[in-house]
PDB file as gemmi writes it, atoms N, CA and C in Angstrom:
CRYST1    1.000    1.000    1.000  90.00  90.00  90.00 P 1                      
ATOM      1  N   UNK A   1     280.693   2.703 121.554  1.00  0.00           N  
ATOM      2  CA  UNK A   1     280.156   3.244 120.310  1.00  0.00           C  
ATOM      3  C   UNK A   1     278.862   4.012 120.591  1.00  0.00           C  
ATOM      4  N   UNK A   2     278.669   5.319 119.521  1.00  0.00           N  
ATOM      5  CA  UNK A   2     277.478   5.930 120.084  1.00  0.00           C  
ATOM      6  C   UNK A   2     277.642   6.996 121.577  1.00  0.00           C  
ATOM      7  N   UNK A   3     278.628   7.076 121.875  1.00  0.00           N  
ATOM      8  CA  UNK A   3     278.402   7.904 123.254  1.00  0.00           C  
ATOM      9  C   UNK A   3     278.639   9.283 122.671  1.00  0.00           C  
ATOM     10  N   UNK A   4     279.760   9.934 121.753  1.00  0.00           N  
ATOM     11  CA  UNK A   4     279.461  11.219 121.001  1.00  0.00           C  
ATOM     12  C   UNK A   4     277.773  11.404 120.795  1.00  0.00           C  
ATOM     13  N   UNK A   5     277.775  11.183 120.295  1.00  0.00           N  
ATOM     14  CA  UNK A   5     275.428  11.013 119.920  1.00  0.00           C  
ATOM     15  C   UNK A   5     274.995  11.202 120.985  1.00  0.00           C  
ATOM     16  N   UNK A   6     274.857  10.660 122.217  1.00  0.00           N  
ATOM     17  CA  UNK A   6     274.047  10.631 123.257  1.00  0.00           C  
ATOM     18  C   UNK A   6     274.650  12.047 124.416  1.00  0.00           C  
ATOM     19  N   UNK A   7     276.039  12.303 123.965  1.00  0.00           N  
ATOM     20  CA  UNK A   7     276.507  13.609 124.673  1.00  0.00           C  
ATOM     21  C   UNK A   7     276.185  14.500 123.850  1.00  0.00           C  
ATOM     22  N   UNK A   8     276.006  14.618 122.535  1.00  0.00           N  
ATOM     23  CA  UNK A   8     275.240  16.138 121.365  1.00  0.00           C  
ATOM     24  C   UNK A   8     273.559  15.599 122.103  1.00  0.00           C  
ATOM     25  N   UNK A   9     273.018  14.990 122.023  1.00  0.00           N  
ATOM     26  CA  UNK A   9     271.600  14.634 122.814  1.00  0.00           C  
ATOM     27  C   UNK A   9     271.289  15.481 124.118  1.00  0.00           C  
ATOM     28  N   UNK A  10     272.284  15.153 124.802  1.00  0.00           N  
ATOM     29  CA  UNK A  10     272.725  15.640 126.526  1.00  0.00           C  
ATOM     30  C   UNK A  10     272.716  17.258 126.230  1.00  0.00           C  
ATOM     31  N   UNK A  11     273.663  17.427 125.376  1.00  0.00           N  
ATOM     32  CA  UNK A  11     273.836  19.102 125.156  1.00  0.00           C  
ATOM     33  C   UNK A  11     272.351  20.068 124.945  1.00  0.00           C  
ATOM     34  N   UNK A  12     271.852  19.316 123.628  1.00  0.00           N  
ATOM     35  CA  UNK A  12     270.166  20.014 123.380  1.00  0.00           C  
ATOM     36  C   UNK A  12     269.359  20.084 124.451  1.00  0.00           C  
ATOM     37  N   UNK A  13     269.304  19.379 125.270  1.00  0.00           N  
ATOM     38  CA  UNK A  13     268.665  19.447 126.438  1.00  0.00           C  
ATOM     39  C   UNK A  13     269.070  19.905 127.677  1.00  0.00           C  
ATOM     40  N   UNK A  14     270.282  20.325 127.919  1.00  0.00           N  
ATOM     41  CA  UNK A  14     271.048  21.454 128.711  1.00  0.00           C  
ATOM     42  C   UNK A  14     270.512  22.508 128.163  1.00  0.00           C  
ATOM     43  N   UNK A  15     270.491  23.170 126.483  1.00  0.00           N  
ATOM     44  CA  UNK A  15     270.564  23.716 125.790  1.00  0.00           C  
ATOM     45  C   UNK A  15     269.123  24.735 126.078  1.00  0.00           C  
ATOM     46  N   UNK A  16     267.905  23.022 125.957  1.00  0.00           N  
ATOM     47  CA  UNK A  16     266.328  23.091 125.905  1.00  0.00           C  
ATOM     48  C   UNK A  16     266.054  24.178 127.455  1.00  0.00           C  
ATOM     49  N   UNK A  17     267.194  23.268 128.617  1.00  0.00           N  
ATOM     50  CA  UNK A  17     267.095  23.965 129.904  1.00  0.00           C  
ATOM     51  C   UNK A  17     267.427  25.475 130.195  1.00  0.00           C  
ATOM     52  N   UNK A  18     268.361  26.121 129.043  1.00  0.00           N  
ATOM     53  CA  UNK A  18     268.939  27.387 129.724  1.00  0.00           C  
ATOM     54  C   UNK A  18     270.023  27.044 130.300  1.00  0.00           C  
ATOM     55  N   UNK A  19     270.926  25.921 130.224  1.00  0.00           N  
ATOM     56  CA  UNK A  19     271.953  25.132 130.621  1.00  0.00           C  
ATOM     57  C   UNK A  19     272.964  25.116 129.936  1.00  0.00           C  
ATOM     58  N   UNK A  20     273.307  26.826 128.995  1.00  0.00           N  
ATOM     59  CA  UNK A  20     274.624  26.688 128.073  1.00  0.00           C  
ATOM     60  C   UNK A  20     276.220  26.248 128.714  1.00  0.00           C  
ATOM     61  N   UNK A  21     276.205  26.309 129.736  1.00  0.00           N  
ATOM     62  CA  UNK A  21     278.013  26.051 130.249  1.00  0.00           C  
ATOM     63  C   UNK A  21     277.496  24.468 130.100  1.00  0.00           C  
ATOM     64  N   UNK A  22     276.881  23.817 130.510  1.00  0.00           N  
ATOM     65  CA  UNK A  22     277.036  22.114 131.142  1.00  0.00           C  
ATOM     66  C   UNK A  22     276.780  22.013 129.209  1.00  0.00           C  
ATOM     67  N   UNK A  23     275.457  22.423 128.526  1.00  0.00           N  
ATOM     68  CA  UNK A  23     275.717  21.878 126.713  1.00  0.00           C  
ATOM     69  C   UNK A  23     277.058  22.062 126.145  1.00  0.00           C  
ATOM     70  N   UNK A  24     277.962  22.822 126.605  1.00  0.00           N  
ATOM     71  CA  UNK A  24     279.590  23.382 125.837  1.00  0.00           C  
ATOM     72  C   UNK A  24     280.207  22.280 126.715  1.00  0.00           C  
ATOM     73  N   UNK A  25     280.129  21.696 128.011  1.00  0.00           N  
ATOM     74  CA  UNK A  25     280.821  20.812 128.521  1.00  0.00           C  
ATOM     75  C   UNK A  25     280.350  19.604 127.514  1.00  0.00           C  
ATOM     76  N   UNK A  26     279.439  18.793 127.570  1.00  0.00           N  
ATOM     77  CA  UNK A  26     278.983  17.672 127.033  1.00  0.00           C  
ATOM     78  C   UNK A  26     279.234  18.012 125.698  1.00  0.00           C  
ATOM     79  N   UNK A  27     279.469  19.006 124.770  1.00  0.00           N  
ATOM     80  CA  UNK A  27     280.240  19.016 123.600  1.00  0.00           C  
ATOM     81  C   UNK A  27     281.657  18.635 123.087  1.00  0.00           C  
ATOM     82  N   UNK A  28     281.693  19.519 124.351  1.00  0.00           N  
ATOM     83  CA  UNK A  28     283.999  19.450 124.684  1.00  0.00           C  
ATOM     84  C   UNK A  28     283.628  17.837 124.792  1.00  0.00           C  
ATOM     85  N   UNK A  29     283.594  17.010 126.128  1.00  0.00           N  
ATOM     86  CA  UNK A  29     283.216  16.247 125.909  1.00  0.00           C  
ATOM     87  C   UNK A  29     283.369  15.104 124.838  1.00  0.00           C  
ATOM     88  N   UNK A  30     282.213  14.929 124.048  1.00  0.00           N  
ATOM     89  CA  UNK A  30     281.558  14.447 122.478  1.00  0.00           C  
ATOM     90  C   UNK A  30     283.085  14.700 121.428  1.00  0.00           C  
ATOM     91  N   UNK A  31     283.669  15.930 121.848  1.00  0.00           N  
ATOM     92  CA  UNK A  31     284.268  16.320 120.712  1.00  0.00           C  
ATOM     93  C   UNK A  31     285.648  15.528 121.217  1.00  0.00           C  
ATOM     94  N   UNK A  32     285.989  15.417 121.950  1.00  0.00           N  
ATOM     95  CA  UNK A  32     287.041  14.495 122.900  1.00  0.00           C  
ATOM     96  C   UNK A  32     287.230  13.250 122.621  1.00  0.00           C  
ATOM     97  N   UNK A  33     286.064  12.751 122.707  1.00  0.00           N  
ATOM     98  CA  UNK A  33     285.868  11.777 122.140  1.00  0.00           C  
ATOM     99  C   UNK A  33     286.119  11.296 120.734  1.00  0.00           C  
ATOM    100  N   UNK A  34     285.531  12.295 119.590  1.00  0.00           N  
ATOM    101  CA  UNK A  34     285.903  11.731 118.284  1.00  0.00           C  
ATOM    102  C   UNK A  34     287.267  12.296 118.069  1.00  0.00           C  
ATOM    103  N   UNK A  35     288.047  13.041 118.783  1.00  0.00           N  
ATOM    104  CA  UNK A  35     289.592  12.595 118.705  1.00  0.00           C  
ATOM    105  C   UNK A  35     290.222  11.414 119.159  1.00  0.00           C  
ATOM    106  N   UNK A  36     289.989  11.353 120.486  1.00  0.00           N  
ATOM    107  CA  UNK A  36     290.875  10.134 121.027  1.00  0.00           C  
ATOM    108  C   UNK A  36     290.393   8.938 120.565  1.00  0.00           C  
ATOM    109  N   UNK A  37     288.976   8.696 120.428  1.00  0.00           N  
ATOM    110  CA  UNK A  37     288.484   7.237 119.913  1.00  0.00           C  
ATOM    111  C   UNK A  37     288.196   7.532 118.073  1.00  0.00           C  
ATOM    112  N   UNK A  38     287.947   8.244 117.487  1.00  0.00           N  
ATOM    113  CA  UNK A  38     288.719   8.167 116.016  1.00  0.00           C  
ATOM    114  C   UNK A  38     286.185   7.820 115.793  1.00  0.00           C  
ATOM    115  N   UNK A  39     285.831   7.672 116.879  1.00  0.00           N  
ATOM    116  CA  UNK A  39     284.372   7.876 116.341  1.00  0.00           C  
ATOM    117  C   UNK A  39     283.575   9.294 115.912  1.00  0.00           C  
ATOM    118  N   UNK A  40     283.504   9.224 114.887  1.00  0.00           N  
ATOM    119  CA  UNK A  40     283.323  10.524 113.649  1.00  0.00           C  
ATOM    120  C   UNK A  40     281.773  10.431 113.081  1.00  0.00           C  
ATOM    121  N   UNK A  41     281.080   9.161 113.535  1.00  0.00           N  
ATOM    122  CA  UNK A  41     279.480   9.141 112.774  1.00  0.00           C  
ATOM    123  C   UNK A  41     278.880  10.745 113.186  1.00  0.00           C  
ATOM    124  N   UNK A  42     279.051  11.362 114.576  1.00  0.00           N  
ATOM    125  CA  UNK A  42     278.366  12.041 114.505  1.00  0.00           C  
ATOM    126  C   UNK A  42     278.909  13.376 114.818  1.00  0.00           C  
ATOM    127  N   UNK A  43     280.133  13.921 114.201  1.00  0.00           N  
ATOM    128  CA  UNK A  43     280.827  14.549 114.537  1.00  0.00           C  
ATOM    129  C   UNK A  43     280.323  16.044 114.079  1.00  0.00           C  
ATOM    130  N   UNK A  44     280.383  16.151 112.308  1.00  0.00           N  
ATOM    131  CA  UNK A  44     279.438  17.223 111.482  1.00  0.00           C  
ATOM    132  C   UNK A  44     278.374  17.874 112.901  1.00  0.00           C  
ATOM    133  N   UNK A  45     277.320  17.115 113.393  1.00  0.00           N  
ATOM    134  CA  UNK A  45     276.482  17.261 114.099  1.00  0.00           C  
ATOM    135  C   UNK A  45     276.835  18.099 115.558  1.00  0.00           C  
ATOM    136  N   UNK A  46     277.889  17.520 115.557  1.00  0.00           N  
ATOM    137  CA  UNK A  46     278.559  18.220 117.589  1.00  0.00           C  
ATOM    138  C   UNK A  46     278.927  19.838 116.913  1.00  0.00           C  
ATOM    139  N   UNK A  47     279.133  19.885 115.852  1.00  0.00           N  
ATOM    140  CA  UNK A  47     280.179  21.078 115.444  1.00  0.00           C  
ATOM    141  C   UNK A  47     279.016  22.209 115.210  1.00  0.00           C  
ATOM    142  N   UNK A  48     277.778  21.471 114.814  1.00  0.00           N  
ATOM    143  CA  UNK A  48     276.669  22.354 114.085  1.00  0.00           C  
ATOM    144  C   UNK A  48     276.232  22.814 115.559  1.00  0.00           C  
ATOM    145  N   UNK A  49     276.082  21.517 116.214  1.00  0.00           N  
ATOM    146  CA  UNK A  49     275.451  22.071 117.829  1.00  0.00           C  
ATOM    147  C   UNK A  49     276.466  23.532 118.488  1.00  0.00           C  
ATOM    148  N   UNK A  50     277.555  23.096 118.349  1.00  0.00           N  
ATOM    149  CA  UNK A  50     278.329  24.190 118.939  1.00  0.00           C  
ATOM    150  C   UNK A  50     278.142  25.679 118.195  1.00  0.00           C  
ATOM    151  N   UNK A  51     278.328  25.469 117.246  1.00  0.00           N  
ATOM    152  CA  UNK A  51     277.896  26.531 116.447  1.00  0.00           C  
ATOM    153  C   UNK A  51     276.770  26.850 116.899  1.00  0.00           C  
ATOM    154  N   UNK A  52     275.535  26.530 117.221  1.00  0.00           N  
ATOM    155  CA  UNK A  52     273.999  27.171 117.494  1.00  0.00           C  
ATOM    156  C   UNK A  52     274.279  27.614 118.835  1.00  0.00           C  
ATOM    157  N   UNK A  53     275.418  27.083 119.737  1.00  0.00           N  
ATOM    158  CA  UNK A  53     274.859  27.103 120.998  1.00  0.00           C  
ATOM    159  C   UNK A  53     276.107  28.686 121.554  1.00  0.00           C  
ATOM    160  N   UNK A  54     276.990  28.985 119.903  1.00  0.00           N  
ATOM    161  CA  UNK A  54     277.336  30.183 120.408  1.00  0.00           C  
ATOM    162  C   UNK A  54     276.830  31.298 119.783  1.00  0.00           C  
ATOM    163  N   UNK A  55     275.905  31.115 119.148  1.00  0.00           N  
ATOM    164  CA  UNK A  55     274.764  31.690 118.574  1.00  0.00           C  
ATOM    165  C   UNK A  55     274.125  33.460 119.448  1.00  0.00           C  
ATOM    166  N   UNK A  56     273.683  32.507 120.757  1.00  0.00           N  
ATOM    167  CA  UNK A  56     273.329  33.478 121.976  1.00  0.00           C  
ATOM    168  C   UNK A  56     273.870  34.234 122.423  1.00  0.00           C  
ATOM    169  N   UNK A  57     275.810  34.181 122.399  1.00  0.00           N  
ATOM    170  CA  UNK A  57     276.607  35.198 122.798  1.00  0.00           C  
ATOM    171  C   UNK A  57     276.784  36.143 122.061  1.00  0.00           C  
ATOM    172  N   UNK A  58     276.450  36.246 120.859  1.00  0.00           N  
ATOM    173  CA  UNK A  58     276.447  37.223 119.781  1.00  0.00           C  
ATOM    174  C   UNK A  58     278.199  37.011 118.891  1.00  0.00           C  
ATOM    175  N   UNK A  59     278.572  35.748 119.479  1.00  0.00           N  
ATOM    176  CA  UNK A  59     279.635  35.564 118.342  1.00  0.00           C  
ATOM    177  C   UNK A  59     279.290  35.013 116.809  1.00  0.00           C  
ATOM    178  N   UNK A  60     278.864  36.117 116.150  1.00  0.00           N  
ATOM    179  CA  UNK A  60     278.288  35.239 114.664  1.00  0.00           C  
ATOM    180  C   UNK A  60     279.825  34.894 114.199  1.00  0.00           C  
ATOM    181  N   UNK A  61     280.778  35.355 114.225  1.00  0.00           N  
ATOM    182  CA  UNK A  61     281.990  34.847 113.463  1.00  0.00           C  
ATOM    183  C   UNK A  61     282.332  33.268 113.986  1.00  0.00           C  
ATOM    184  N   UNK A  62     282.226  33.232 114.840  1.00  0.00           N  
ATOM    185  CA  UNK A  62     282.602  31.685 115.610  1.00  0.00           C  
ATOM    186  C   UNK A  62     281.463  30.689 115.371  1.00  0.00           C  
ATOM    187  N   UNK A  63     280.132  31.492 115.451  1.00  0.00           N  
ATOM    188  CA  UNK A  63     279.297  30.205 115.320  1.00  0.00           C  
ATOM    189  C   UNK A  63     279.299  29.880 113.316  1.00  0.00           C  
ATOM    190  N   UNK A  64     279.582  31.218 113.126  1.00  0.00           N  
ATOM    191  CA  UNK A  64     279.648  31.024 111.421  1.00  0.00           C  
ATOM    192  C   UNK A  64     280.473  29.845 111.293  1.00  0.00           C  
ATOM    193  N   UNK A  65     281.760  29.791 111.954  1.00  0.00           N  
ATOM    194  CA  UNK A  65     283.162  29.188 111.820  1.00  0.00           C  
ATOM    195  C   UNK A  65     282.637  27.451 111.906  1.00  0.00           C  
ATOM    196  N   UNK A  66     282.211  27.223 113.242  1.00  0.00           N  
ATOM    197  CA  UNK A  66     281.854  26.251 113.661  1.00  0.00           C  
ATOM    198  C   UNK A  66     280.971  25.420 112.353  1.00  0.00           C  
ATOM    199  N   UNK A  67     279.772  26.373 111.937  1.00  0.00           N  
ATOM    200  CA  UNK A  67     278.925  25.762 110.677  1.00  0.00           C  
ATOM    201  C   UNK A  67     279.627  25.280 109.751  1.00  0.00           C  
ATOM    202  N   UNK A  68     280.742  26.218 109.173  1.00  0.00           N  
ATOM    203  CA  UNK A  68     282.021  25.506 108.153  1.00  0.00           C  
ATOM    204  C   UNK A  68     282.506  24.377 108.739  1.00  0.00           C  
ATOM    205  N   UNK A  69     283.090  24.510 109.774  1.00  0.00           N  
ATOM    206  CA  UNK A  69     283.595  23.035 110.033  1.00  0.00           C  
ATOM    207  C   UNK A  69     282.691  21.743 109.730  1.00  0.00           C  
ATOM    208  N   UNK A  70     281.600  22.150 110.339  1.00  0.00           N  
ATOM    209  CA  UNK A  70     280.566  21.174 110.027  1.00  0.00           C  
ATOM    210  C   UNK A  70     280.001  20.832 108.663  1.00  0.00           C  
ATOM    211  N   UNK A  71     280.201  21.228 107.875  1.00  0.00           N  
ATOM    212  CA  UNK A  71     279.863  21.273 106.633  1.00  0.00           C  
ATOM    213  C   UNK A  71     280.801  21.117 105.742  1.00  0.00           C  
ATOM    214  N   UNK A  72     281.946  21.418 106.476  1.00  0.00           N  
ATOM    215  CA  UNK A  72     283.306  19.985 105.622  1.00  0.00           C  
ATOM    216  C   UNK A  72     283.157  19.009 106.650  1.00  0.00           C  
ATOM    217  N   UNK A  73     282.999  18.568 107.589  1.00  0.00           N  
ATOM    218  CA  UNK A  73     283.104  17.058 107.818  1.00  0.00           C  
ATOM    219  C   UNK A  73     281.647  16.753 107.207  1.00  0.00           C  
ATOM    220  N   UNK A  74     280.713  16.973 107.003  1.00  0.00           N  
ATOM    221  CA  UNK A  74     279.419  16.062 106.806  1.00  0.00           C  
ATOM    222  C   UNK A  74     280.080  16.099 105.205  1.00  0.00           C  
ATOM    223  N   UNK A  75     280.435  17.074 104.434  1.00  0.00           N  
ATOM    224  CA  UNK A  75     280.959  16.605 103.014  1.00  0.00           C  
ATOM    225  C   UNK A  75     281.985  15.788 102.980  1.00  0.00           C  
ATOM    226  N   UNK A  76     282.678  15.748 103.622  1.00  0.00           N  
ATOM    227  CA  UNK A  76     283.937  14.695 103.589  1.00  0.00           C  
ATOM    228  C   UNK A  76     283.218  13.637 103.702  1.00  0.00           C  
ATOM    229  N   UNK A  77     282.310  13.195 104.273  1.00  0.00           N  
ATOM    230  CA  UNK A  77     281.523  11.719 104.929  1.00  0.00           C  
ATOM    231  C   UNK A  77     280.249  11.687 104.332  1.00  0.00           C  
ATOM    232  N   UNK A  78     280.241  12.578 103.499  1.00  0.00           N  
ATOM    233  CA  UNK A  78     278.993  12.302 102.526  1.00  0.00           C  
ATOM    234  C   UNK A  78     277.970  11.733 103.023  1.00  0.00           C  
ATOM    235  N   UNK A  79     277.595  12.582 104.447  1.00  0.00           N  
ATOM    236  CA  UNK A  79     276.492  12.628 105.300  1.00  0.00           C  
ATOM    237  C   UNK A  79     275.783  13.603 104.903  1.00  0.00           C  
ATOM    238  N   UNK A  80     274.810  13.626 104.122  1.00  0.00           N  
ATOM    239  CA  UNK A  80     273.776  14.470 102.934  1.00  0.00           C  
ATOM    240  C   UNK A  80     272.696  15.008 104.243  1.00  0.00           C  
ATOM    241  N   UNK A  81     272.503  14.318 105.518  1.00  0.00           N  
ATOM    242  CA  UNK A  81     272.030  15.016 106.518  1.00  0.00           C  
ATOM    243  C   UNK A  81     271.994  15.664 106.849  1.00  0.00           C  
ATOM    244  N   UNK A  82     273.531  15.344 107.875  1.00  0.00           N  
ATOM    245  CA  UNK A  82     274.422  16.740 108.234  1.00  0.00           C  
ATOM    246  C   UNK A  82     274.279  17.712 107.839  1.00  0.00           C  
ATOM    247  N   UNK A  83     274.731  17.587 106.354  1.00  0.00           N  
ATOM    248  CA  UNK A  83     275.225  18.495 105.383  1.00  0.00           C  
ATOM    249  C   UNK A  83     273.655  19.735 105.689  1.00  0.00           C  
ATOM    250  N   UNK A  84     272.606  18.973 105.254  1.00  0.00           N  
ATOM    251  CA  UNK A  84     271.391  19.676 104.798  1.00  0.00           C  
ATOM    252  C   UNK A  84     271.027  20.470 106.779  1.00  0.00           C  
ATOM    253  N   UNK A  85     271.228  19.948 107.833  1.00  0.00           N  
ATOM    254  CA  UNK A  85     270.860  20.733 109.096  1.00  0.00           C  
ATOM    255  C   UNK A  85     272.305  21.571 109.099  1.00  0.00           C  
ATOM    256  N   UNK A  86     273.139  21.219 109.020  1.00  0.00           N  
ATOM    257  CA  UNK A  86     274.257  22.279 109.037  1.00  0.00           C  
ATOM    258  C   UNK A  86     274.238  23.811 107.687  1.00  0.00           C  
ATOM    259  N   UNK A  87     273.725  23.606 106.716  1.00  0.00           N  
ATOM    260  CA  UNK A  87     273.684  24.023 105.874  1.00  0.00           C  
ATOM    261  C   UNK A  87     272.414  25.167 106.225  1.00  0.00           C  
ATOM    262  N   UNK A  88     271.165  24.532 106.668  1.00  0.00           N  
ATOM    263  CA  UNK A  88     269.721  25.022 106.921  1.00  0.00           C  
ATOM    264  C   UNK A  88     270.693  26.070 108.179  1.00  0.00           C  
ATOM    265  N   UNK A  89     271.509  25.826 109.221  1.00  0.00           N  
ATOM    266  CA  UNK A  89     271.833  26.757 110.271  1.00  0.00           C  
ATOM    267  C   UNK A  89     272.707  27.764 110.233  1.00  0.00           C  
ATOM    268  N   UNK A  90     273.356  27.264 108.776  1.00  0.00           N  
ATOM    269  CA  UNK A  90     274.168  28.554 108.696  1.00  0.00           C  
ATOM    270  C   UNK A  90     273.148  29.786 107.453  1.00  0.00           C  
ATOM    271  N   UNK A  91     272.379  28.985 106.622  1.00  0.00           N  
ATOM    272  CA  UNK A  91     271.925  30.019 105.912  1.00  0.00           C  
ATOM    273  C   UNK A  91     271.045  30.835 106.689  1.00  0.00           C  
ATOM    274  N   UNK A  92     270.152  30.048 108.106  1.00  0.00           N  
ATOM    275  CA  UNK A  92     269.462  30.606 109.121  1.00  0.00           C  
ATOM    276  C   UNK A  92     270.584  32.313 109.479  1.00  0.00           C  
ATOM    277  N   UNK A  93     271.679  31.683 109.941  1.00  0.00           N  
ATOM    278  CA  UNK A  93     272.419  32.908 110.196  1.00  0.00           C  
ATOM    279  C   UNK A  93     272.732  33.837 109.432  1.00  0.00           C  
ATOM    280  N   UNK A  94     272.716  33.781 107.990  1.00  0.00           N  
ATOM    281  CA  UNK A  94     273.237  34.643 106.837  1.00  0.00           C  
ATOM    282  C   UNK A  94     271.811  35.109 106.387  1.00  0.00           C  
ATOM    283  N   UNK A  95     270.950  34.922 106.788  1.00  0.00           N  
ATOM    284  CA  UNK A  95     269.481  35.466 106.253  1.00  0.00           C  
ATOM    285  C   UNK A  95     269.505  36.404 107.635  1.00  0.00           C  
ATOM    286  N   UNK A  96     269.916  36.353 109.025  1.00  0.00           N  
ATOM    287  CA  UNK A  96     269.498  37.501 109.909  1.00  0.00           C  
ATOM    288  C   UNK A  96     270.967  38.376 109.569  1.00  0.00           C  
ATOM    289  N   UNK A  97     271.328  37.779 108.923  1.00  0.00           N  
ATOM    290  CA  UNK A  97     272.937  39.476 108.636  1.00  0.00           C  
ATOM    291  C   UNK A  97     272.202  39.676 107.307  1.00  0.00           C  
ATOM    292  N   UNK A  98     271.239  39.477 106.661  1.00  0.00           N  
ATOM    293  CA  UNK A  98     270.893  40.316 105.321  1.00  0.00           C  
ATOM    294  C   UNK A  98     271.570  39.362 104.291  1.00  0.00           C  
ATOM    295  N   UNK A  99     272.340  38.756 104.486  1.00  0.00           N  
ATOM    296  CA  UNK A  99     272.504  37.685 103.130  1.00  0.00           C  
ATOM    297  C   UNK A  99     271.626  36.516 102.312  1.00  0.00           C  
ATOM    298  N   UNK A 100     270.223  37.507 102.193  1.00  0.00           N  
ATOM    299  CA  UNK A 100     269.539  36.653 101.528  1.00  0.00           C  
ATOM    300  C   UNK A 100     269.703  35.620 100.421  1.00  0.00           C  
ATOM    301  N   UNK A 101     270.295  36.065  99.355  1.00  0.00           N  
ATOM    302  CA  UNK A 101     271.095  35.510  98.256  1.00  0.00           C  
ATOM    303  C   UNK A 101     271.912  34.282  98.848  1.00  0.00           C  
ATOM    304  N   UNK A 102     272.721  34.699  99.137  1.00  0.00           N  
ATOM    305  CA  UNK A 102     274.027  33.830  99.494  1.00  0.00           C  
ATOM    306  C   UNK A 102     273.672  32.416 100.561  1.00  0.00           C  
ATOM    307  N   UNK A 103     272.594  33.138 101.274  1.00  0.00           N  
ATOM    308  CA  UNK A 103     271.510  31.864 102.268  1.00  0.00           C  
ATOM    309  C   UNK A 103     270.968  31.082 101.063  1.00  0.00           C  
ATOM    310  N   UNK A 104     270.319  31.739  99.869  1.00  0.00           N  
ATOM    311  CA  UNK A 104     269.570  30.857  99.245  1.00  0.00           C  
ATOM    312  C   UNK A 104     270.551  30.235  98.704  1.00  0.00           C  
ATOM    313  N   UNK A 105     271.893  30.884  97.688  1.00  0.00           N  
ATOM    314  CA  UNK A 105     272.826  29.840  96.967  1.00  0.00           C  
ATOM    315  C   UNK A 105     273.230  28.975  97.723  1.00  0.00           C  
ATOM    316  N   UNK A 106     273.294  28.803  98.545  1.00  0.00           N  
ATOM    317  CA  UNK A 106     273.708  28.226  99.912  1.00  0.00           C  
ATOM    318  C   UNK A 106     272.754  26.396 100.226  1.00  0.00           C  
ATOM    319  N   UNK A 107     271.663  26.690 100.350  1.00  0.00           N  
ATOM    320  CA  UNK A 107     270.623  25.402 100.682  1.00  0.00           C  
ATOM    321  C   UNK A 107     270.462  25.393  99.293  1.00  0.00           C  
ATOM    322  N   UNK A 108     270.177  25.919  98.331  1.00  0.00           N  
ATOM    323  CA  UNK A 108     269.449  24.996  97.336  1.00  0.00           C  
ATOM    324  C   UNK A 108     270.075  23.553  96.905  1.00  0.00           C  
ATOM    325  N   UNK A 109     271.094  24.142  96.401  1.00  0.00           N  
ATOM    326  CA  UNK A 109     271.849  22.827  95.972  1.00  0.00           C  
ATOM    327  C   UNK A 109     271.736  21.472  96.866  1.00  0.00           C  
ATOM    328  N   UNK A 110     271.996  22.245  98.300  1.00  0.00           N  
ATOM    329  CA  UNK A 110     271.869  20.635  99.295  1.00  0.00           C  
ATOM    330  C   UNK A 110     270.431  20.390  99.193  1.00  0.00           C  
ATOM    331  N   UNK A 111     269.380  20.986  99.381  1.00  0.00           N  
ATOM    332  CA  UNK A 111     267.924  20.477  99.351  1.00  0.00           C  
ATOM    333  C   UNK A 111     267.297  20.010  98.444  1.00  0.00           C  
ATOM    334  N   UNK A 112     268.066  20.304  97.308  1.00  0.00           N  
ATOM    335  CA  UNK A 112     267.704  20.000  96.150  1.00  0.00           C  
ATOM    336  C   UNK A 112     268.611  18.178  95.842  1.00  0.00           C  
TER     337      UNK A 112                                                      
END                                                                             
C-alpha cells in the first residue's frame, strides 16, 4: 500500500532533476500499479503529474488530455484535492493558450 504515492514522489524529483524519461518511467510504473493492484488513492495525482511532465514537449493536446483524465478520477473519488491541483494545472494551461475565461470558469467553482 502507498507505493503508487512514493513512485508520483520519485517522478517530481526526476522531474526537479531534468530527469523526464526515468519521471515517465516511475509513472508507467505508479500507473501499473493502480491497474493490476486496483490501488487508486493516488491515481487523479499520477495522471496530473503526467500531464505536467508532457507539458515540456509542447504536446498541449495530451497534457490537456491527461488533466481530464485526472479530473474525472479525482471527481469520481470525490478527492476535492486532486480535483483543485488538477484543475489549478489545467486552467494554468488554458490561461497560456489565451483562455482566460474558460481558466477562470474552470477553478472557481472547485476553489470556491
Amino acid at each position: 500500500m502507498g507505493r503508487t504515492k512514493y513512485l508520483g514522489l520519485s517522478a517530481e524529483a526526476y522531474e526537479g532533476n531534468g530527469q523526464l524519461d526515468a519521471a515517465f518511467a516511475e509513472l508507467t510504473n505508479a500507473l501499473h500499479e493502480v491497474e493490476t493492484l486496483n490501488e487508486c488513492a493516488y491515481e487523479a495525482e499520477l495522471d496530473r503529474l503526467k500531464g505536467e511532465l508532457t507539458l515540456p514537449s509542447g504536446d498541449e493536446a495530451a497534457a490537456e488530455a491527461y488533466f481530464h483524465q485526472a479530473l474525472d478520477v479525482a471527481r469520481q473519488q470525490q478527492a476535492k484535492s486532486w480535483e483543485l491541483r488538477t484543475t489549478t494545472s489545467l486552467a494554468r494551461l488554458w490561461l497560456q493558450q489565451g483562455k482566460r475565461i474558460d481558466a477562470r470558469n474552470l477553478l472557481s467553482p472547485v476553489y470556491n
